[in-house]
Backbone bond lengths (Angstrom), bond angles and torsions (degrees), N, CA, C in turn:
res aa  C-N    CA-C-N  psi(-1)  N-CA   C-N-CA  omega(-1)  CA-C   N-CA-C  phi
1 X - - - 1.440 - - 1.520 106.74 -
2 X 1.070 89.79 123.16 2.186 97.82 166.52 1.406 128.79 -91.92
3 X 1.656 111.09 129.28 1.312 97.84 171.61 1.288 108.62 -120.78
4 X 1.546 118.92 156.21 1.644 110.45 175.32 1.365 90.78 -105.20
5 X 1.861 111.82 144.26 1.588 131.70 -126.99 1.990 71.45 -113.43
6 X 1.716 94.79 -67.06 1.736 102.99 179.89 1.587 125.94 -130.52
7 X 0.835 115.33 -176.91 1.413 137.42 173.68 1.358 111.67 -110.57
8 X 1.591 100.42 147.19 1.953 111.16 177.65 2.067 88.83 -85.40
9 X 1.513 101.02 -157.42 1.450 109.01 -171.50 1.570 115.84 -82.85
10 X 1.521 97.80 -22.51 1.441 105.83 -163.64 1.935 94.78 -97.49
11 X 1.149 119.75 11.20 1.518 113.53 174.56 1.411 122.13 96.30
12 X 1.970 117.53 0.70 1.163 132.10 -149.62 1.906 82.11 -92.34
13 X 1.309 105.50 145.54 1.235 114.69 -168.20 1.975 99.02 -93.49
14 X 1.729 99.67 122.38 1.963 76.76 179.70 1.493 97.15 -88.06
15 X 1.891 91.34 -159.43 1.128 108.69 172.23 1.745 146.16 -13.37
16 X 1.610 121.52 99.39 1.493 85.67 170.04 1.393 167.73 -69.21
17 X 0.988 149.27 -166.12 1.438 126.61 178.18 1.916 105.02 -143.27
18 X 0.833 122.50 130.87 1.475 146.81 -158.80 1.379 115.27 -100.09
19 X 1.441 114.25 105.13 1.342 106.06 172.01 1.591 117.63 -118.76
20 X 1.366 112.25 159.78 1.596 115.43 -158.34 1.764 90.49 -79.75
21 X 1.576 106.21 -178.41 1.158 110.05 177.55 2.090 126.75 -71.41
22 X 1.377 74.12 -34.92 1.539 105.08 164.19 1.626 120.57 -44.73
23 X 1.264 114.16 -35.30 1.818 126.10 -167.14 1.282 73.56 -112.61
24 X 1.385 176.60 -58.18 1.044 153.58 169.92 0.833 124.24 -51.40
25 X 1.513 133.69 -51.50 1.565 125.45 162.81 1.682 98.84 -32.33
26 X 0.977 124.66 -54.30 1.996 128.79 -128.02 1.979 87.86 -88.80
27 X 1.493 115.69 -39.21 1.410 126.96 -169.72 1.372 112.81 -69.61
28 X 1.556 108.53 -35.65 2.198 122.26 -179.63 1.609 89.48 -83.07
29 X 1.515 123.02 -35.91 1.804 102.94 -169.48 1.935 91.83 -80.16
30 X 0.869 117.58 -20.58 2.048 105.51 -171.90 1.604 81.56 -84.07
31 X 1.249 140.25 -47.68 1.618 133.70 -171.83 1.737 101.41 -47.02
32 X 1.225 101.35 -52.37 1.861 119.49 -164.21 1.543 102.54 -69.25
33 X 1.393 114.94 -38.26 1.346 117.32 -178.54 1.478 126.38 -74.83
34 X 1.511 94.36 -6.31 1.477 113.21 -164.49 1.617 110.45 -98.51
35 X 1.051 79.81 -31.73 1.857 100.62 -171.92 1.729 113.07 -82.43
36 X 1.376 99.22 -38.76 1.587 111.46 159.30 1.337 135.98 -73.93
37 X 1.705 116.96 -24.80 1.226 134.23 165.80 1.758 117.04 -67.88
38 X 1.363 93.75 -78.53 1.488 126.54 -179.92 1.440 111.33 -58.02
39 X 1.460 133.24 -31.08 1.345 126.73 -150.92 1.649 81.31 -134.21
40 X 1.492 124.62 -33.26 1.389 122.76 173.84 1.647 109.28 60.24
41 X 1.476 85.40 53.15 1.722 94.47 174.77 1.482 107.93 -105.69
42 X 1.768 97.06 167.02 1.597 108.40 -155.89 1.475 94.32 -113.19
43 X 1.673 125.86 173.27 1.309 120.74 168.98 1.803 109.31 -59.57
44 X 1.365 107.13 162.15 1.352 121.33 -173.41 1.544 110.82 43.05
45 X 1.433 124.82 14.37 1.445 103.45 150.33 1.413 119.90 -48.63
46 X 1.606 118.59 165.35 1.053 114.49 150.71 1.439 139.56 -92.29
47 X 1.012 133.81 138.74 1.801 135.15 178.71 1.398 114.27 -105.57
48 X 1.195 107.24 97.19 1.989 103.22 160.14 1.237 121.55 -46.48
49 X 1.679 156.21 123.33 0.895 132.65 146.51 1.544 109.35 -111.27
50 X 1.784 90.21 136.85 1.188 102.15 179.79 1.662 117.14 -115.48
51 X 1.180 123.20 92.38 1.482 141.88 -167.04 1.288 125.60 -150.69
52 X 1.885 120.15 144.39 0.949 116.59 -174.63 1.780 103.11 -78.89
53 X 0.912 102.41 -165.08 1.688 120.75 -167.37 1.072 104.52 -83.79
54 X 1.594 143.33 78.95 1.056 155.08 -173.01 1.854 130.31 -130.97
55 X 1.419 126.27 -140.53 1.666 112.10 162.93 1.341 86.40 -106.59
56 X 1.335 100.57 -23.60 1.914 84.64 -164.81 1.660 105.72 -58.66
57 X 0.835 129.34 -33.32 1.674 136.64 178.53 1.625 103.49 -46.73
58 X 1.448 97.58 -66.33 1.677 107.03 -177.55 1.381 129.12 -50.64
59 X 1.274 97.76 -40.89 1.670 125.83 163.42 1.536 103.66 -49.79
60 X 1.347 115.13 -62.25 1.595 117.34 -175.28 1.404 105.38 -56.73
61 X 1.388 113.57 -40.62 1.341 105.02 -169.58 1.532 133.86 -63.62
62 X 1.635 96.60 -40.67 1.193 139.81 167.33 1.583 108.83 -31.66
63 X 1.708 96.41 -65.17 1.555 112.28 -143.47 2.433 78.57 -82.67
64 X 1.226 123.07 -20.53 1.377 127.06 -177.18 1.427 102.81 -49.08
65 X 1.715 97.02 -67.59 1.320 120.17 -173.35 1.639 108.91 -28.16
66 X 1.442 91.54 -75.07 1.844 113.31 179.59 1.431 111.81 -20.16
67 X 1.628 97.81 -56.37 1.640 107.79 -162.03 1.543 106.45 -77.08
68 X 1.630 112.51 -21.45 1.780 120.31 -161.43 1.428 114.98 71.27
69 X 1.087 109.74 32.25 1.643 131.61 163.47 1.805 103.81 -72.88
70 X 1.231 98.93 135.65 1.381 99.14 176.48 1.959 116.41 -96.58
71 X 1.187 115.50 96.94 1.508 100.98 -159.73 1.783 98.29 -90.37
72 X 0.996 102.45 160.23 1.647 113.40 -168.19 1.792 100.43 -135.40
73 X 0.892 123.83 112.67 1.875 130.67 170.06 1.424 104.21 -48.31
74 X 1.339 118.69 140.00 1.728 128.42 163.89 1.023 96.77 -121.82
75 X 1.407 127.53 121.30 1.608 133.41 164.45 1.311 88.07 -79.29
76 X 1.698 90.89 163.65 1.828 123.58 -165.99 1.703 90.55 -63.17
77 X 1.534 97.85 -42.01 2.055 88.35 -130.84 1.809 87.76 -84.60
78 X 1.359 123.13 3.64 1.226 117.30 -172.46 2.024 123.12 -73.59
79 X 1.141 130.39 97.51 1.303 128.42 -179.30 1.541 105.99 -13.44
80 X 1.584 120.03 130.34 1.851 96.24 166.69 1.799 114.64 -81.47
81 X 1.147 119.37 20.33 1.515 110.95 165.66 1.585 100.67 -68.08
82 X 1.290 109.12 -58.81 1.238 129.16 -171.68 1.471 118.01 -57.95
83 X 1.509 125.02 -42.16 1.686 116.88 168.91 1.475 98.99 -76.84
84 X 1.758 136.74 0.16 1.184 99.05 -174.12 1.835 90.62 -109.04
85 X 1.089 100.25 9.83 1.238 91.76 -172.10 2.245 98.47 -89.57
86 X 1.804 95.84 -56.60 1.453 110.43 167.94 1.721 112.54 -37.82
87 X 1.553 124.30 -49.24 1.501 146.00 -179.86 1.663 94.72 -47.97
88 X 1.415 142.17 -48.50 1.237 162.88 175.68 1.451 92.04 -51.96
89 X 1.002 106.28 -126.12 1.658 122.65 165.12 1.826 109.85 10.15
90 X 0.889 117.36 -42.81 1.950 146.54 -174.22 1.812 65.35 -60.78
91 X 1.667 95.35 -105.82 1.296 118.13 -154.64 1.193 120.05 -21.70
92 X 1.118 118.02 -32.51 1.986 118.46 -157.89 1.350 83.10 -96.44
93 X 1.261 132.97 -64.99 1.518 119.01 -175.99 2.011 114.57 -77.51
94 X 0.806 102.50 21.73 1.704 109.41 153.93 1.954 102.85 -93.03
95 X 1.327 87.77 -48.83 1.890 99.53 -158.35 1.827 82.41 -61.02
96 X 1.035 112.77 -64.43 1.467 89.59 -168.19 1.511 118.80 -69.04
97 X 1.138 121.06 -18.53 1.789 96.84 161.97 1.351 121.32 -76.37
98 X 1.181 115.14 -13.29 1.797 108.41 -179.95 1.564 101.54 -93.46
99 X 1.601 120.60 -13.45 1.523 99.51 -146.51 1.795 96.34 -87.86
């Protein structure tokens, strides 16, 4: 998996940087641990993620999976009345397919 570390001035993305499966395993369990600690979520909650197309996404997803978090995508351009309203709607028909 690649991540780009920085950017030049003009926004041009440099070099990537490569991590083994291992620092990914270890990065989705501190994501998963974080989300269960800090946010003190239960299985089949739901998780918004709001991110561009990156590892960090995969990572989130990853570390969801692990926990049985149900994660749901928020695009950028979407009003948040509307993902929290759509985020709703998610949940009740998540809860009934898992429950």
């Amino acid at each position: 998996m690649g991540v780009v570390i920085a950017r030049d001035s003009q926004g041009k993305a440099g070099p990537y940087t490569w991590i083994t499966y291992n620092q990914a395993h270890a990065r989705a369990q501190r994501i998963a641990t974080g989300l269960h600690t800090r946010l003190q979520l239960q299985r089949q909650d739901v998780v918004g993620v709001l991110s561009k197309n990156r590892a960090l996404w995969i990572l989130t997803e990853t570390a969801c999976n692990r926990m049985g978090y149900v994660s749901s995508p928020m695009p950028k351009s979407c009003e948040m009345s509307r993902m929290l309203r759509d985020e709703q709607n998610a949940a009740s028909e998540s809860r009934r397919w898992f429950s």
